[in-house]
C-alpha positions in Angstrom: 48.6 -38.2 110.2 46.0 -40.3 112.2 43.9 -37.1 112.1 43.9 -37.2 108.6 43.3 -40.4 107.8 40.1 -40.3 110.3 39.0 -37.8 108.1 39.4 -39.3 104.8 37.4 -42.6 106.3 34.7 -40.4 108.1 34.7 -38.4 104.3 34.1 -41.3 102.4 31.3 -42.9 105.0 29.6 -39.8 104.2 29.8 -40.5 100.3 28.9 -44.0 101.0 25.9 -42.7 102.9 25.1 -40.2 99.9 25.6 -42.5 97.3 23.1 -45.4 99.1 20.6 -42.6 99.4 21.1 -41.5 95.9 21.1 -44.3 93.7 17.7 -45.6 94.9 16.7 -42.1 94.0 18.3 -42.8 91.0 16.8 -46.3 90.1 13.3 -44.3 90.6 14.2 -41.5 87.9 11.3 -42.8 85.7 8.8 -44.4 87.9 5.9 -46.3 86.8 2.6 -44.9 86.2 -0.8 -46.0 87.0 -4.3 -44.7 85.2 -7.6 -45.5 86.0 -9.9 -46.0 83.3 -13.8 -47.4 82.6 -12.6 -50.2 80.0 -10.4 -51.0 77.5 -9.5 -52.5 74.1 -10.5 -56.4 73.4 -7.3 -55.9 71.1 -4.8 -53.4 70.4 -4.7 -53.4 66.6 -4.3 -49.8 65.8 -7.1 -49.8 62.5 -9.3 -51.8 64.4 -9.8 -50.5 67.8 -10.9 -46.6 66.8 -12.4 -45.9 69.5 -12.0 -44.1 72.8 -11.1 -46.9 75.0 -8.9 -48.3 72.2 -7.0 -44.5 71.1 -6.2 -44.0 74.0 -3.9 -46.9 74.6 -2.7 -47.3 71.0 -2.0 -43.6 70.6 1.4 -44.4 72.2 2.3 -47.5 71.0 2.1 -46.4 67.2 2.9 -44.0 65.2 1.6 -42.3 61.6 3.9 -40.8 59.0 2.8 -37.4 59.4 2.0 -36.2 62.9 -0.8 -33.5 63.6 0.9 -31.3 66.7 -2.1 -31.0 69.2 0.0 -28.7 71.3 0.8 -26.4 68.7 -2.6 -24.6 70.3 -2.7 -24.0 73.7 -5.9 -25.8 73.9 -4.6 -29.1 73.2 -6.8 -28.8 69.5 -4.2 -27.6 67.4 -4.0 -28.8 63.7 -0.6 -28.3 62.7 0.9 -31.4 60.4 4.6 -32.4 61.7 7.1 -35.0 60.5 6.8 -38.1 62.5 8.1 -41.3 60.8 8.2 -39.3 57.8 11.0 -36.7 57.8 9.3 -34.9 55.0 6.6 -35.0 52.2 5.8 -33.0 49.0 3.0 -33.0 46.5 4.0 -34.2 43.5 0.8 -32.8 41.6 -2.6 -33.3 43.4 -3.2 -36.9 43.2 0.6 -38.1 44.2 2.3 -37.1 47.5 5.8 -38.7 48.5 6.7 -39.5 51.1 10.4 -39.6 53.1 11.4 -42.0 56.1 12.9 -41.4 58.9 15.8 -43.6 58.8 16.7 -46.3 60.9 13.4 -46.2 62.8 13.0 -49.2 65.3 9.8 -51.5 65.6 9.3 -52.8 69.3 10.6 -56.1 67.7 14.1 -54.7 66.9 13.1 -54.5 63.2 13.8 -51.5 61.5 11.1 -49.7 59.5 11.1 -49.8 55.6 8.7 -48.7 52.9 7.7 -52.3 52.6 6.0 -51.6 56.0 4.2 -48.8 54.9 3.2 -49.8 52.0 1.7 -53.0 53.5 0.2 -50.7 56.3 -2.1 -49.4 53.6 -2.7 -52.2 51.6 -5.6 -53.3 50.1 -6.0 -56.7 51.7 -5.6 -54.8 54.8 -6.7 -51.0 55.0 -7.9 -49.7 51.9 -9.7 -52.3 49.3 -13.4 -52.9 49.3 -13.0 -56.0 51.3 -10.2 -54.8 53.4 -9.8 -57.0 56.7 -10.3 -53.4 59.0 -13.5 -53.1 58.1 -13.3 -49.1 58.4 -10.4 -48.6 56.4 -11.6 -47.9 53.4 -13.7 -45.2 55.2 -10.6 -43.5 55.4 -8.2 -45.0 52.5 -11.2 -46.2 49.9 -9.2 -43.3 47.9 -6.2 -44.3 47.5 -5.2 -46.0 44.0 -2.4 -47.5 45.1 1.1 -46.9 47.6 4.3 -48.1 46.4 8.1 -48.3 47.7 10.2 -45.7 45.3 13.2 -47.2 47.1 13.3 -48.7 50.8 13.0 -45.0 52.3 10.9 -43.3 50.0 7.0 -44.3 49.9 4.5 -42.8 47.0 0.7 -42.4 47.7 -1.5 -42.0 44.8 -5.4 -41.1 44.8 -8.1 -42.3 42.2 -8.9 -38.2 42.5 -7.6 -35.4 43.6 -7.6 -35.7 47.3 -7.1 -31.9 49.1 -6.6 -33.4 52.7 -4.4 -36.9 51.8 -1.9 -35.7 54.3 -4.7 -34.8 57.1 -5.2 -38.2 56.6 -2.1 -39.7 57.5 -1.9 -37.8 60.3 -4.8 -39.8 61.4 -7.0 -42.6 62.5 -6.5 -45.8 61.1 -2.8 -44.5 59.3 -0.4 -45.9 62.6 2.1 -47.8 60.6 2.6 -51.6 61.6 5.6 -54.4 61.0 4.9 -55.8 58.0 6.4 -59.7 59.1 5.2 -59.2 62.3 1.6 -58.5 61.3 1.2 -61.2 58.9 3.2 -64.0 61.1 0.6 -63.6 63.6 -3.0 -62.5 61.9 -4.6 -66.3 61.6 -6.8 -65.3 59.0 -8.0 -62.3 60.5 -5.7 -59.9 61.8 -3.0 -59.9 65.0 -4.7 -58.8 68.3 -1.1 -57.1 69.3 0.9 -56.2 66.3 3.9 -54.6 66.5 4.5 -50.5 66.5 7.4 -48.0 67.0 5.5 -46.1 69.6 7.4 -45.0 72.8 5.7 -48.2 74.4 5.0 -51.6 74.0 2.8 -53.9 75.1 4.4 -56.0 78.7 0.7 -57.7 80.1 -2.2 -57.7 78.7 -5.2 -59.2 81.3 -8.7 -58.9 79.6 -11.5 -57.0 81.2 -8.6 -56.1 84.2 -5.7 -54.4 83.0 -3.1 -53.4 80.3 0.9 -53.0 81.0 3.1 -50.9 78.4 6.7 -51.4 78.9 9.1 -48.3 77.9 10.3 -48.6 74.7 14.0 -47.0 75.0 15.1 -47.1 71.6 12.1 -45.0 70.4 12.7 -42.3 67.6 11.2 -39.6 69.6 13.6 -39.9 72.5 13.8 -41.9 76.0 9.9 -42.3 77.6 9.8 -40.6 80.8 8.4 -43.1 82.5 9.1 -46.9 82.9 5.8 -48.5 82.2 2.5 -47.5 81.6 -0.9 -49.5 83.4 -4.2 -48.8 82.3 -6.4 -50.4 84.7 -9.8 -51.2 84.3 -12.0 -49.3 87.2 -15.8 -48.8 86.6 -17.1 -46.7 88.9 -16.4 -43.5 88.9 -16.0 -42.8 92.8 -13.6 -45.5 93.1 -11.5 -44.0 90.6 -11.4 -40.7 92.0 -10.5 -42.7 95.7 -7.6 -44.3 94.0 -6.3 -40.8 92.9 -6.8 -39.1 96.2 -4.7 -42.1 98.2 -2.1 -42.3 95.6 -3.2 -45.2 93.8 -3.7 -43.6 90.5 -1.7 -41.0 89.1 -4.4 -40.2 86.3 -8.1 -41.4 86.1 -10.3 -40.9 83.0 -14.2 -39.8 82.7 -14.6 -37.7 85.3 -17.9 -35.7 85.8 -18.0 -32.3 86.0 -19.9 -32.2 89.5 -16.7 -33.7 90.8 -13.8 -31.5 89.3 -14.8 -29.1 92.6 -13.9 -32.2 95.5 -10.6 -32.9 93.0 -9.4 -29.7 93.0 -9.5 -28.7 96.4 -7.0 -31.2 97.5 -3.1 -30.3 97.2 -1.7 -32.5 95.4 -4.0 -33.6 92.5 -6.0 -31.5 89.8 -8.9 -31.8 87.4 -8.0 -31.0 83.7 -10.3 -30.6 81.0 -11.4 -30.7 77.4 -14.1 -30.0 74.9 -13.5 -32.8 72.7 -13.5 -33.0 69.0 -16.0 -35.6 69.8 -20.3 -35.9 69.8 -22.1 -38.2 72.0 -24.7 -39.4 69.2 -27.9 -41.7 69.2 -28.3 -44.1 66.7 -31.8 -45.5 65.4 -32.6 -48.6 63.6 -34.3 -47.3 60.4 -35.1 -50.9 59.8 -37.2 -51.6 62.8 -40.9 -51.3 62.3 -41.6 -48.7 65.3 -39.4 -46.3 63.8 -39.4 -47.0 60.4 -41.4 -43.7 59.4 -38.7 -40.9 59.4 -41.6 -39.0 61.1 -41.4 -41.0 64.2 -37.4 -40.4 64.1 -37.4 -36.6 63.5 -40.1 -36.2 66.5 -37.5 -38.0 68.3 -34.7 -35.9 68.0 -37.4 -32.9 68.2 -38.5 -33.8 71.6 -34.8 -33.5 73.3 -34.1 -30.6 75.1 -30.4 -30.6 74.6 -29.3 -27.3 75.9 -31.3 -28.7 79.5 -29.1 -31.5 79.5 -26.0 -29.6 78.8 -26.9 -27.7 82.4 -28.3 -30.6 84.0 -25.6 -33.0 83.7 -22.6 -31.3 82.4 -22.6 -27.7 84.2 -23.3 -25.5 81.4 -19.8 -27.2 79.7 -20.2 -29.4 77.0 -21.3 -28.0 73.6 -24.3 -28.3 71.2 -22.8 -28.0 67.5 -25.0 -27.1 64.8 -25.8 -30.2 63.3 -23.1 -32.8 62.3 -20.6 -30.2 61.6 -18.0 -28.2 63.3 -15.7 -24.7 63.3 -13.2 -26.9 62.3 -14.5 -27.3 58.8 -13.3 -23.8 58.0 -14.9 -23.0 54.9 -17.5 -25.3 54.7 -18.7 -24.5 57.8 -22.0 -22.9 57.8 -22.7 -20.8 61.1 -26.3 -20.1 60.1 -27.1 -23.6 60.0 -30.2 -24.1 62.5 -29.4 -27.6 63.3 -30.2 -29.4 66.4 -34.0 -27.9 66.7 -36.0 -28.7 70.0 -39.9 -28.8 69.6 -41.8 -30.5 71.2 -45.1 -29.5 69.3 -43.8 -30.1 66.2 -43.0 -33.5 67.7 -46.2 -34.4 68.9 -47.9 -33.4 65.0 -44.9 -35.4 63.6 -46.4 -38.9 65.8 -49.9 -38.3 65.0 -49.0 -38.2 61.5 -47.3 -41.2 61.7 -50.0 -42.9 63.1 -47.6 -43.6 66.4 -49.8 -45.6 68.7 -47.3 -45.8 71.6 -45.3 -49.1 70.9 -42.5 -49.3 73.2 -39.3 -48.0 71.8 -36.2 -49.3 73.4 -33.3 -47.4 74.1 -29.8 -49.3 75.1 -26.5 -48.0 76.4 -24.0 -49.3 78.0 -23.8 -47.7 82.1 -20.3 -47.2 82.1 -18.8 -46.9 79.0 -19.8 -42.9 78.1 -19.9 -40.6 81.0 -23.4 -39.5 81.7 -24.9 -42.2 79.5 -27.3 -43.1 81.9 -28.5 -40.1 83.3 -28.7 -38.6 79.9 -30.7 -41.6 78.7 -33.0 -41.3 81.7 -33.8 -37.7 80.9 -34.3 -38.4 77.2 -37.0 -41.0 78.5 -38.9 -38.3 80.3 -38.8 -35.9 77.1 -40.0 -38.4 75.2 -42.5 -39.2 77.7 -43.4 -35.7 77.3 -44.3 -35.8 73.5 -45.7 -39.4 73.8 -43.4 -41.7 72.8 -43.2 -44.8 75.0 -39.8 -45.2 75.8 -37.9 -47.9 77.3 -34.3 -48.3 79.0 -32.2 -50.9 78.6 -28.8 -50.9 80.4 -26.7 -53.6 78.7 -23.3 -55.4 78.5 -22.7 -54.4 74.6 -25.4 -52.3 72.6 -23.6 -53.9 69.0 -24.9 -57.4 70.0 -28.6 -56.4 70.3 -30.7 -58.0 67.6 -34.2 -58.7 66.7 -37.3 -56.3 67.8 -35.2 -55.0 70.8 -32.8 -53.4 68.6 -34.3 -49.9 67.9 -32.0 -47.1 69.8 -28.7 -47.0 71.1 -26.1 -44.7 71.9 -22.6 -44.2 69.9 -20.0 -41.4 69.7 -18.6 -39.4 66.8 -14.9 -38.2 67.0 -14.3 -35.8 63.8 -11.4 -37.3 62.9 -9.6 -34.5 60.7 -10.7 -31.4 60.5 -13.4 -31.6 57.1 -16.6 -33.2 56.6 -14.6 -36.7 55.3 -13.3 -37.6 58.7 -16.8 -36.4 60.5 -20.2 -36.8 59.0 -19.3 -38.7 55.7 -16.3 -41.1 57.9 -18.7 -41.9 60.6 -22.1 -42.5 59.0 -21.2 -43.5 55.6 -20.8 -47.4 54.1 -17.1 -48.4 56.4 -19.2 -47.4 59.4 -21.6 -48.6 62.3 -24.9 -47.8 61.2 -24.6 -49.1 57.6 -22.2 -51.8 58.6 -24.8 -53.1 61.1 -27.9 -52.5 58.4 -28.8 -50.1 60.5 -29.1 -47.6 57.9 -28.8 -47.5 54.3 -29.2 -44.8 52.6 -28.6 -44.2 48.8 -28.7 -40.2 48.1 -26.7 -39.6 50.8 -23.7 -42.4 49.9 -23.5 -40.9 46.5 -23.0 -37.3 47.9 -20.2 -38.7 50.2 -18.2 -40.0 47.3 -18.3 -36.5 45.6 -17.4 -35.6 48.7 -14.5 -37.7 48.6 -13.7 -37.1 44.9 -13.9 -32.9 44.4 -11.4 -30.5 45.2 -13.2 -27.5 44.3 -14.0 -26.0 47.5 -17.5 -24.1 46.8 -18.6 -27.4 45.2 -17.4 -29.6 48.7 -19.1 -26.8 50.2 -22.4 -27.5 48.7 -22.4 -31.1 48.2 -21.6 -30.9 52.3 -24.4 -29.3 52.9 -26.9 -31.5 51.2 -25.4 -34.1 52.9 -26.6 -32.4 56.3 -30.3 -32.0 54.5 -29.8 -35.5 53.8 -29.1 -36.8 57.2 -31.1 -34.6 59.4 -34.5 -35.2 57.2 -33.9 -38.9 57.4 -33.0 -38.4 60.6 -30.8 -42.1 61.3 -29.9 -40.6 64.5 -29.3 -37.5 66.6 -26.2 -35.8 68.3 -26.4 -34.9 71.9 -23.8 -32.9 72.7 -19.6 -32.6 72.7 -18.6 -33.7 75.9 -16.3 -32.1 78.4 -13.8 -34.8 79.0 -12.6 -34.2 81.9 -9.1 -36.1 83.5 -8.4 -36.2 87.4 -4.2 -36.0 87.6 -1.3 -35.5 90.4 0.2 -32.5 90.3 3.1 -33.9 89.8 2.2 -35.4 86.4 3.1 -33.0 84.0 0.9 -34.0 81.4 -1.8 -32.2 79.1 -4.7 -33.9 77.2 -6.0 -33.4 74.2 -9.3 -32.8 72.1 -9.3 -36.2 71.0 -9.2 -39.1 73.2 -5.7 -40.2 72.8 -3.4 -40.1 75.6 0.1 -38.8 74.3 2.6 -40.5 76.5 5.3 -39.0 74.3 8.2 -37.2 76.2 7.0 -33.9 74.9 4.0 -34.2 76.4 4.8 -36.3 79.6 7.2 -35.5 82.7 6.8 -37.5 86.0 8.5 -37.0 89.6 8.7 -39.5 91.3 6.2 -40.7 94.4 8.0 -40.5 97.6 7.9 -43.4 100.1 
């Protein structure tokens, strides 16, 4: 009897001893994660920060009705549209498409999501009139006619013309659906710095310039986040990011270069993983400046850049030179044969001396950090235009959108194709709802009215050829230049089981994101 009951008490020490080492184990079943990036958003409204430092913290705090499944190819560049907070659509003829919620969707504030939401999402006063507060929105939803509630679960879109990618659309930038009370309780004239989504994480901290904290959001449509809070922290340098991930500090770092995918690799217990991206690094020139105000002077300027060289030089034979402002992507109106992106450097120099360039200094600015390779590609442009003789000038700057006056001439910017057709690349990016003619950087008239036949035809040989003048267009006006598509290019633990995409968001979804957790 005393036998047994020894071994009951010496069976349940051992339980006790079992379950003390288990449930800390268990308390660390989603741990926290950590990623080291260059910068990040001033704000976190979804329509206003389209960029890559603001997508790739918003991508998983919002959602759009339709979702376009980036996995579906193995590449992480697939197009297939899936139901997201819309559990199905249909075309009701080729202007109308409606629209069916998901029901009892939560917002982070407990709210659940209506049609009222949507349709306010898309609203003119805020996304899609003229003088909408996101300034790019109508660059995206200028098309719509209007979006009305059928009933609270059913939400109709209808287009001024027939419109053959509405639902590439809203599987897109600037669609991620905000709360409606929410928005408007806190915009103070302008528009809320953190509105409210019904991604898999919301905002905990936000410290500016330093760092941003996503909380796990548990009652999230898509299922339980993996992990138990997100921090994007704000690391500069390069090296020091890639120091963090070796010690442990970082379980992801952004912008890595491709000279140093080699040293991450050959440790055991981190990776490099990489991406062509859907994405161009880009040059922008002030047409209105008096240096560059002959299109000559511009077109000997893009002429003089070797871009193939600095695709080897500073990229390792990886990124991509597209031909022209278009992309395989396009499908049909691709056209393959297209010359595009032309190096000459003779045909340069005739173009100056023509022009009657007499060596004014022409300044270039970028930011150091902000695109990978900025500066060393901006350095080599300087010696190829050197080469031709233009007298070019860096300038490494805080913010190249607050340069004014004489200085403001050249500065660098990047494209992301935003859905797959000539709308959500070329005519998106460079038309009126854009940088270079929202900044009077560039305005052009033939090509604006090409863009809204663009926008307004559904007949495929005529988007075709409209398209294509609109490259004509744009090249011999020449408001700028495209580099290259980078190779983005992600440091990661091993154990972070995580794939990136072609685009710059970071999908923190459960899908797409499985964590162990670090061991003391």
């Amino acid at each position: 009897m005393i036998s047994l009951l020894r071994a009951s008490r010496t069976a349940m020490a051992v339980c006790a001893i079992a379950a003390a080492s288990v449930l800390p184990a268990m308390a660390q079943s989603r741990p926290d994660l950590t990623v080291a990036v260059a910068d990040i958003p001033p704000t976190l409204e979804p329509a206003q920060e389209l960029s890559n430092v603001g997508t790739r913290v918003t991508y998983s705090m919002f959602d759009t009705l339709i979702r376009r499944d980036f996995l579906s190819s193995p590449k992480g560049d697939g197009s297939k549209l899936v139901p997201s907070l819309a559990e199905s659509w249909k075309r009701i003829d080729g202007r109308t498409l409606e629209v069916k919620l998901r029901p009892n969707v939560k917002f982070h504030n407990g709210e659940i999501m209506t049609a009222d939401d949507v349709v306010f999402t898309f609203s003119p006063e805020r996304l899609s009139g003229k003088n909408a507060v996101m300034k790019q929105g109508p660059g995206f939803f200028g098309g719509l006619e209007k979006v009305e509630a059928i009933d609270a679960a059913t939400v109709r879109f209808v287009t001024k013309s027939v419109d053959p990618i509405l639902e590439q659309r809203l599987a897109s930038w600037a669609s991620w659906i905000v709360n409606k009370k929410d928005w408007m309780a806190n915009a103070n004239g302008k528009f809320p710095k953190f509105p409210v989504g019904t991604g898999p994480f919301k905002l905990s901290e936000y410290k500016p310039n330093e760092s941003i904290k996503l909380a796990a959001f548990d009652d999230y449509f898509g299922g339980k986040p993996t992990v138990q809070s997100v921090i994007f922290r704000v690391v500069p340098e390069q090296a020091t990011r890639i120091a963090g991930l070796v010690s442990g500090e970082f379980d992801i770092i952004a912008n890595v270069s491709p000279d140093q995918i080699q040293q991450i690799n050959s440790y055991p217990d981190i990776e490099a993983r990489s991406v062509v991206l859907a994405n161009a690094h880009v040059l922008v020139y002030n047409t209105e400046n008096p240096v560059i105000k002959d299109k000559r002077v511009r077109q000997a300027m893009n002429l003089a850049i070797d871009r193939n060289l600095l695709v080897e030089a500073l990229w390792n034979g990886q990124a991509v030179v597209p031909k022209s402002h278009q992309f395989p992507e396009f499908g049909a109106l691709y056209d393959d044969k297209r010359a595009g992106l032309v190096y000459n450097p003779e045909k340069a120099r005739q173009l100056l001396k023509e022009a009657g360039y007499k060596g004014e200094e022409i300044h270039y600015a970028t930011r150091a950090n902000y695109y990978l390779n900025a500066v060393p590609a901006a350095q080599a442009i300087m010696e190829m235009w050197k080469a031709v003789g233009i007298n070019g000038k860096l300038d490494i700057v805080e913010n190249t959108d607050t340069i004014t006056g004489d200085l403001k001439m050249v500065r660098n910017w990047s494209n992301s194709i935003r859905y797959p057709d000539p709308a959500g690349g070329l005519w998106n990016l460079w038309g009126p709802y854009n940088g270079p003619q929202q900044n009077k950087e560039w305005t052009p008239v033939e090509f604006n009215k090409l863009g809204e036949e663009l926008d307004q035809s559904s007949d495929l040989a005529k988007r075709r050829d409209v398209f294509q003048k609109m490259l004509d267009a744009w090249e011999d006006d020449a408001p700028g230049t495209i580099l290259y598509q980078p190779l983005e290019t992600y440091g990661a633990r091993k154990a972070v089981n995580w794939k990136p995409y072609n685009f710059y968001y970071m999908d923190l979804r459960p899908y797409n994101l499985t964590v162990e957790a670090k061991r003391s």
